[in-house]
PAKETOR-417756 format. One line per 5 residues: their letters; for each residue x, y, z of C-alpha. Coordinates in pm, 1 decimal. Layout:
a = X:Y:Z ~ ... .
// end
This chain:
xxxxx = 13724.5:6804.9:7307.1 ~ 13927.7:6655.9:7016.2 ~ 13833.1:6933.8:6801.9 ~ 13963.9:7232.2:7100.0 ~ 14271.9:7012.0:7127.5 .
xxxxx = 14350.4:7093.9:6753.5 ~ 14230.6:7445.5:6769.5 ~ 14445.7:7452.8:7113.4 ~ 14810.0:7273.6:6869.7 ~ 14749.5:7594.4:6637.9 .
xxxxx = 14739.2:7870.5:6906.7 ~ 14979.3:7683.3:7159.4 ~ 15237.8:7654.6:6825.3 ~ 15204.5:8045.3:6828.7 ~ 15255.4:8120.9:7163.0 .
xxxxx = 15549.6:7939.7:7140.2 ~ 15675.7:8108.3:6840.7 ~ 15573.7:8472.4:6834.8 ~ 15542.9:8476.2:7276.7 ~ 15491.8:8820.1:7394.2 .
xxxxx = 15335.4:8956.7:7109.5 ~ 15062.0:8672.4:7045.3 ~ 14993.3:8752.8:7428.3 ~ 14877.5:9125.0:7358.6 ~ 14714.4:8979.9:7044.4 .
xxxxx = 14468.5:8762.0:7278.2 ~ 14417.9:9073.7:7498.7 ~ 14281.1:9256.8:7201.6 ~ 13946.5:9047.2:7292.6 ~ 13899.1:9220.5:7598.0 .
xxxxx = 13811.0:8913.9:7798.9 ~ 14113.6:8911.5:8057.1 ~ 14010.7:8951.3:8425.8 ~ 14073.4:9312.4:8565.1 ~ 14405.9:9444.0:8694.3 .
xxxxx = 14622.6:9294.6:8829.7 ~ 14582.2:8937.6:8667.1 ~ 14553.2:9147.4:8314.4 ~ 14892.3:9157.5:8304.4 ~ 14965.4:8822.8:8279.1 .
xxxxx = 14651.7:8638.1:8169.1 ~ 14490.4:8649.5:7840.0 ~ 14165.7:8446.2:7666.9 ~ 13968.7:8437.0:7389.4 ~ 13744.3:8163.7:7521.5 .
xxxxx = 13905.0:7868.9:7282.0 ~ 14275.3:7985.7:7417.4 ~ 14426.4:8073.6:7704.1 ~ 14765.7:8219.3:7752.3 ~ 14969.0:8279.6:8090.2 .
xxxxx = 15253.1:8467.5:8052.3 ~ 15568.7:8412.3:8212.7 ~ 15376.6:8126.3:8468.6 ~ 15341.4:7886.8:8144.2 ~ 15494.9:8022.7:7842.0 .
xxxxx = 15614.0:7717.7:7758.1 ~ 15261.6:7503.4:7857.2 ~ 14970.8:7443.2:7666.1 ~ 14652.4:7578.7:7862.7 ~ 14388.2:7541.8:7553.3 .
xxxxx = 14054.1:7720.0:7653.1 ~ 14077.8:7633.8:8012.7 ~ 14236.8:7864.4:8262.5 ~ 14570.3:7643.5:8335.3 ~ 14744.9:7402.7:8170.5 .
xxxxx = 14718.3:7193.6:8476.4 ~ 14256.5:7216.4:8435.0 ~ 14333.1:7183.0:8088.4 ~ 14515.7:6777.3:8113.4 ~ 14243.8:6756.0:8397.8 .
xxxxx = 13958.5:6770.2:8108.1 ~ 14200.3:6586.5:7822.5 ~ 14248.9:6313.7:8090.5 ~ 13848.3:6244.5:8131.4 ~ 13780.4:6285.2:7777.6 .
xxxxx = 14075.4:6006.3:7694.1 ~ 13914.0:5794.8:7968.1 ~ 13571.2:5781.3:7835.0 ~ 13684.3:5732.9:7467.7 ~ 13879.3:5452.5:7548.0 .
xxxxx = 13565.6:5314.0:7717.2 ~ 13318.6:5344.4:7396.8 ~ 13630.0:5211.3:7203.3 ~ 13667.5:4924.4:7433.2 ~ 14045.7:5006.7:7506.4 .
xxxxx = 14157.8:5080.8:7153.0 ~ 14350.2:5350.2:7071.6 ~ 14195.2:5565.9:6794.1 ~ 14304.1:5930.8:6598.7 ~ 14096.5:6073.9:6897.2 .
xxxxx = 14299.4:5909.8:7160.9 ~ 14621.2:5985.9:7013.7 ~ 14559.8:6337.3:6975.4 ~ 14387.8:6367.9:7299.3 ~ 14732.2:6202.4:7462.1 .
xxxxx = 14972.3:6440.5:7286.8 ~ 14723.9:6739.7:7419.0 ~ 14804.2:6590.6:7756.4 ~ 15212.9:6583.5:7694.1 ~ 15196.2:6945.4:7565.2 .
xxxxx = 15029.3:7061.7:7918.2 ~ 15367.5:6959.0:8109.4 ~ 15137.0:6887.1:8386.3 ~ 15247.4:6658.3:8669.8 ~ 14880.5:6536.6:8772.9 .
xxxxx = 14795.2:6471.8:8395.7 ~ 15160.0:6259.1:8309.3 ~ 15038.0:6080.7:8667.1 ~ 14694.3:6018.5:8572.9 ~ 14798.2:5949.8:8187.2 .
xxxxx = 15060.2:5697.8:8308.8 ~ 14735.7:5537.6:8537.3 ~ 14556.8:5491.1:8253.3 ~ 14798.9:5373.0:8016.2 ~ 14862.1:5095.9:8309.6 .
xxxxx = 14500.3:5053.8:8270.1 ~ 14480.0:4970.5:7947.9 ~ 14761.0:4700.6:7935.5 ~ 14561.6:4547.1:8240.1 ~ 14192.8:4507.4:8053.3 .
xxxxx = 14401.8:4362.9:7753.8 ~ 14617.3:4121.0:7920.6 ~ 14415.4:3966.4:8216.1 ~ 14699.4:3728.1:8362.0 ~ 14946.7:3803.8:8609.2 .
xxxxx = 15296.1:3747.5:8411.9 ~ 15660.1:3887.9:8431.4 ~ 15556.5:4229.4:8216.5 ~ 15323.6:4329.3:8525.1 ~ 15568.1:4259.3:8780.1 .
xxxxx = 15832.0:4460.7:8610.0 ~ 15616.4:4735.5:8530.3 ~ 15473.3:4863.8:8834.6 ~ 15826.9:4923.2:8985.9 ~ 15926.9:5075.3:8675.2 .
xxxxx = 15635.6:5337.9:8699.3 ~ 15732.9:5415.9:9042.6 ~ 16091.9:5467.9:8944.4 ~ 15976.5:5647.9:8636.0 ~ 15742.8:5877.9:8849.4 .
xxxxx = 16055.3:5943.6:9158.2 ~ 16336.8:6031.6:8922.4 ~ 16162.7:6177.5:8565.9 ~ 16244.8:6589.1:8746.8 ~ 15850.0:6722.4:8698.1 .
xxxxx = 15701.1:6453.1:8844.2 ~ 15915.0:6368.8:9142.1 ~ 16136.1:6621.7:9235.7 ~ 15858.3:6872.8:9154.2 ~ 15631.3:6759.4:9443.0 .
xxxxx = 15885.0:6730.5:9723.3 ~ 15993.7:7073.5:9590.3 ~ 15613.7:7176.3:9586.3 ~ 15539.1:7025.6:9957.0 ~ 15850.8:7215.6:10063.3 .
xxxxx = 15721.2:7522.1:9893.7 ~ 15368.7:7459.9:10066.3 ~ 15509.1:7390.3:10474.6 ~ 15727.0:7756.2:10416.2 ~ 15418.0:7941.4:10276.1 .
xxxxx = 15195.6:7819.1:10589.4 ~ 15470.7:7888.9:10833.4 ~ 15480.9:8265.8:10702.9 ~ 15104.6:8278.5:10582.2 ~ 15074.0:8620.8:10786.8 .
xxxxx = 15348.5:8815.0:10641.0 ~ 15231.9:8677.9:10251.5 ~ 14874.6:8745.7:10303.9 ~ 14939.8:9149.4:10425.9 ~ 15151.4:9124.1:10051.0 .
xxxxx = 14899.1:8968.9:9859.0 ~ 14626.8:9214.2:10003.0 ~ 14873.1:9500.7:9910.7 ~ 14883.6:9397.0:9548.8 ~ 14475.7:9300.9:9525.3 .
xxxxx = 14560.3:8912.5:9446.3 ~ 14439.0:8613.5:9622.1 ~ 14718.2:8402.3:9765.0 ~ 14737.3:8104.0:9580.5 ~ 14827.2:7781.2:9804.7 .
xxxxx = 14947.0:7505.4:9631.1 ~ 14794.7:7103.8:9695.2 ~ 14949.4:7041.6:10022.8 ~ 14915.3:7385.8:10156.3 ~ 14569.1:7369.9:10068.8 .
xxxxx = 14527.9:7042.4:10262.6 ~ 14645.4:7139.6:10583.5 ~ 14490.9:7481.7:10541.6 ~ 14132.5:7358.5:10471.4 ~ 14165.9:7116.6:10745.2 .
xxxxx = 14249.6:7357.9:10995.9 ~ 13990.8:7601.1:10883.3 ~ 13677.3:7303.9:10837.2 ~ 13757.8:7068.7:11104.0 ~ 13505.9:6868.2:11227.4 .
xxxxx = 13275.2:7046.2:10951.7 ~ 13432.6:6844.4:10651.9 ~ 13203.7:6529.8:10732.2 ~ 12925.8:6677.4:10592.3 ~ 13053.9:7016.6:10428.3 .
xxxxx = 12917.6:7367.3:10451.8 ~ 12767.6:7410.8:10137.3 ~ 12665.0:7729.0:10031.1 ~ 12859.9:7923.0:10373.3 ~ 13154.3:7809.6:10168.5 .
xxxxx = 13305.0:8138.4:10014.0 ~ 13236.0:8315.3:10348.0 ~ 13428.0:8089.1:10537.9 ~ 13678.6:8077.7:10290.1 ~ 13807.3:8413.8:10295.2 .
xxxxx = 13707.2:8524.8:10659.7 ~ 14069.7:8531.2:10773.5 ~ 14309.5:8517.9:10454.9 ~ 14178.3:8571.0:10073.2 ~ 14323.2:8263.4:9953.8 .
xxxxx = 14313.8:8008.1:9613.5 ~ 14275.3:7639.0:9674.2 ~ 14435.8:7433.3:9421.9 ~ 14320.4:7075.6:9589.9 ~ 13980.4:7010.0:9434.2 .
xxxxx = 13928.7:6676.0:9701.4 ~ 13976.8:6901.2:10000.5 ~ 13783.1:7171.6:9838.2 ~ 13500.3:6918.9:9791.4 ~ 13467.6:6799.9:10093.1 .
xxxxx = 13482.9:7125.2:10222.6 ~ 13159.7:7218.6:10010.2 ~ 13028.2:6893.1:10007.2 ~ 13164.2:6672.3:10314.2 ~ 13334.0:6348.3:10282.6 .
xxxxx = 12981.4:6231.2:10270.1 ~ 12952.5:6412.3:9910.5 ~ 13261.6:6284.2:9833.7 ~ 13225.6:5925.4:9877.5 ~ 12894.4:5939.6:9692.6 .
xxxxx = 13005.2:6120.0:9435.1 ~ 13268.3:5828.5:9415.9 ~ 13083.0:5546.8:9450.9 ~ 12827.2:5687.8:9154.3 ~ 13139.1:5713.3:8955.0 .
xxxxx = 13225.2:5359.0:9047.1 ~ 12899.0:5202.2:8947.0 ~ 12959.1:5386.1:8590.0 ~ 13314.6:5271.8:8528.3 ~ 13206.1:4907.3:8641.0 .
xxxxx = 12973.3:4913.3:8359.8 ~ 13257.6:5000.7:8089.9 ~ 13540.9:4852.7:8245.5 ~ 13398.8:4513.4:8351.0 ~ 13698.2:4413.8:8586.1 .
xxxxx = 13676.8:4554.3:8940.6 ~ 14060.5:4605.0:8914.6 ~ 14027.6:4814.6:8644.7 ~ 13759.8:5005.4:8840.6 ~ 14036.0:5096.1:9071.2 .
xxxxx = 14262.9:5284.0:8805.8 ~ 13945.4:5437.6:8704.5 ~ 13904.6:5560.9:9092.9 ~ 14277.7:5662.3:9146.5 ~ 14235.8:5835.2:8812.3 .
xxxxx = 13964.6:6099.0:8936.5 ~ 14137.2:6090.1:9265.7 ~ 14503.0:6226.6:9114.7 ~ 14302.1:6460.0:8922.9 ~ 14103.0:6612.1:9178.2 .
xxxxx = 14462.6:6648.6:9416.1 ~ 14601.5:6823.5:9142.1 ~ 14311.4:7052.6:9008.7 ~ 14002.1:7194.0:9177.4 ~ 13785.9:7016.8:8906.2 .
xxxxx = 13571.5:6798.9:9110.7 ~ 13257.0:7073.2:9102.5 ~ 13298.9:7107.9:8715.2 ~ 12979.5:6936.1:8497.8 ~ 13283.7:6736.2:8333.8 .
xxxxx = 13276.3:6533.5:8690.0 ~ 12926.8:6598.6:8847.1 ~ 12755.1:6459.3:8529.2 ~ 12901.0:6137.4:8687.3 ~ 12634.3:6186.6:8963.6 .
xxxxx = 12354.9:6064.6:8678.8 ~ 12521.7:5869.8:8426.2 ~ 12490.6:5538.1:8649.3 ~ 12131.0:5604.8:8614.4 ~ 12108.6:5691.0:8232.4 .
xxxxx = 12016.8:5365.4:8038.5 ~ 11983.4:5396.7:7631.2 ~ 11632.5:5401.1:7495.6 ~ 11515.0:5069.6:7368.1 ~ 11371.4:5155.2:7010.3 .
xxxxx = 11086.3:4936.1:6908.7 ~ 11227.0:4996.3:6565.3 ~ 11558.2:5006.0:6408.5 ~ 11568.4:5083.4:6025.9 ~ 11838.5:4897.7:5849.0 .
xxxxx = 11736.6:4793.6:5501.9 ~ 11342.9:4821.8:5638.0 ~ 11174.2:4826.7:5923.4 ~ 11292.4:4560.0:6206.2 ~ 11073.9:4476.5:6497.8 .
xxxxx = 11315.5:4424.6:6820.3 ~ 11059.6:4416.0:7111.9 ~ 10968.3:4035.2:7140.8 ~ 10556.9:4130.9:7209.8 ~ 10556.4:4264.2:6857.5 .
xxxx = 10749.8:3956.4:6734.5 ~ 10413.5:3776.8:6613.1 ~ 10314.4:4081.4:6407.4 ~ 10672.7:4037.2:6161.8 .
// end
């Protein structure tokens, strides 16, 4: 992930630069989708490019800038965990991956994190907490991509339901799925699902989906439970849990590590991606215990071959 967040500086420095023209550069691959997303999307597997949506975001290989701080965010996470909270070269380029994505849920989850940190390093309750958390709320309501962005976005969302008829006859006209933003895709998942969210529909998913309206959920917790049930959901969790307790130590700090995932999966439909699912098996996964180690020579560890040293 470090190394695609380089690779992603070089190619994001040229879309800013050259724009239109390093966009029909990336087509030349012939990997966009068919018409009529070819007209704005490009990739070349280790970049993507959005025209006029995020000329001015970095998207790297994933397909939005948003996906893209998603991954950065989880990677930053789990380096700071085999690091035991340090920062490192990784970590600082991973962080100024996640500033060049302009991305609202990464800044949210970054910030989270960042809060995180100061917490495992400084264990007592002092002034400096007490001032900060206010200041991160104030910093989140009045910075204008973070908080005016989602009251204009849940505005936005409430409109698009409210005239969902009229836009979907459009969006069927021009062959594109109607894309409904976090909150839209709340209410409209609930009101599709129902009861049926306890315990998900599974594989009946894509059918249900799109009997009605072709649409694109952006909410990847409603969009797991809709596949999944809360059921899934809250296991999936608590496995996640059990593997952050084991880094993090400090049940408080388990809690950033849980609001963390939870941001991220509002903001991004990333909780069916291996990046989260492998959480399903790492609580389980336990390093081998090698009955040798070389060093200078052979060492015996295991304490039954202790005699034979």
């Amino acid at each position: 992930m470090t190394d695609l967040t380089l690779v992603s500086f070089f190619f994001f420095a040229c879309q800013l630069i050259v724009g239109e023209s390093f966009f029909n550069f990336i087509k030349m691959f012939h990997l966009t989708p068919g018409e009529p997303y070819s007209e704005i999307f490009s990739n070349c597997l280790i970049f993507t490019y959005t025209k006029e949506l995020h000329d001015y975001r970095n998207s790297g290989f994933v397909w939005e800038p948003g996906g893209f701080g998603c991954f950065l965010i989880i990677t930053l996470m789990l380096n700071l965990f085999i690091n035991k909270f340090k920062f490192d070269r990784s970590s600082i380029i991973l962080i100024i991956g996640v500033i060049t994505t302009v991305s609202t849920t990464a800044y949210l989850a970054l910030l989270i994190i960042l809060f995180m940190v100061y917490r495992f390093r400084n264990r007592k309750i002092n002034f400096g907490i007490i001032l900060m958390i206010p200041l991160l709320v104030l910093i989140m309501i009045k910075t204008p991509f973070i908080g005016e962005k989602i009251v204009a976005l849940y505005s936005s969302d409430m409109d698009k339901l409210e005239n969902i008829d009229h836009l979907s006859r459009y969006y069927d006209k021009i062959e594109m799925q109607m894309r409904l933003n976090r909150f839209a895709s709340i209410t409209y998942i609930y009101n599709l699902f129902g009861h049926k969210l306890i315990l998900g529909v599974s594989n009946m998913y894509d059918e249900l989906m799109n009997k009605v309206y072709s649409v694109n959920i952006s909410n990847g917790i409603m969009d797991f439970m809709a596949k999944y049930g809360v059921v899934g959901f809250l296991y999936l969790m608590s496995c996640y849990a059990r593997f952050c307790k084991r880094n993090v130590k400090y049940i408080e700090c388990v809690v950033y590590c849980l609001l963390v995932i939870v941001v991220l999966g509002f903001g991004s439909p990333i909780l069916t991606t291996p990046i989260v699912l492998m959480f399903l098996f790492l609580p389980y996964y336990k390093l081998p215990n090698p009955i040798y180690v070389l060093v200078k020579r052979p060492v015996l560890l295991n304490s039954e071959y202790s005699s034979a040293n």
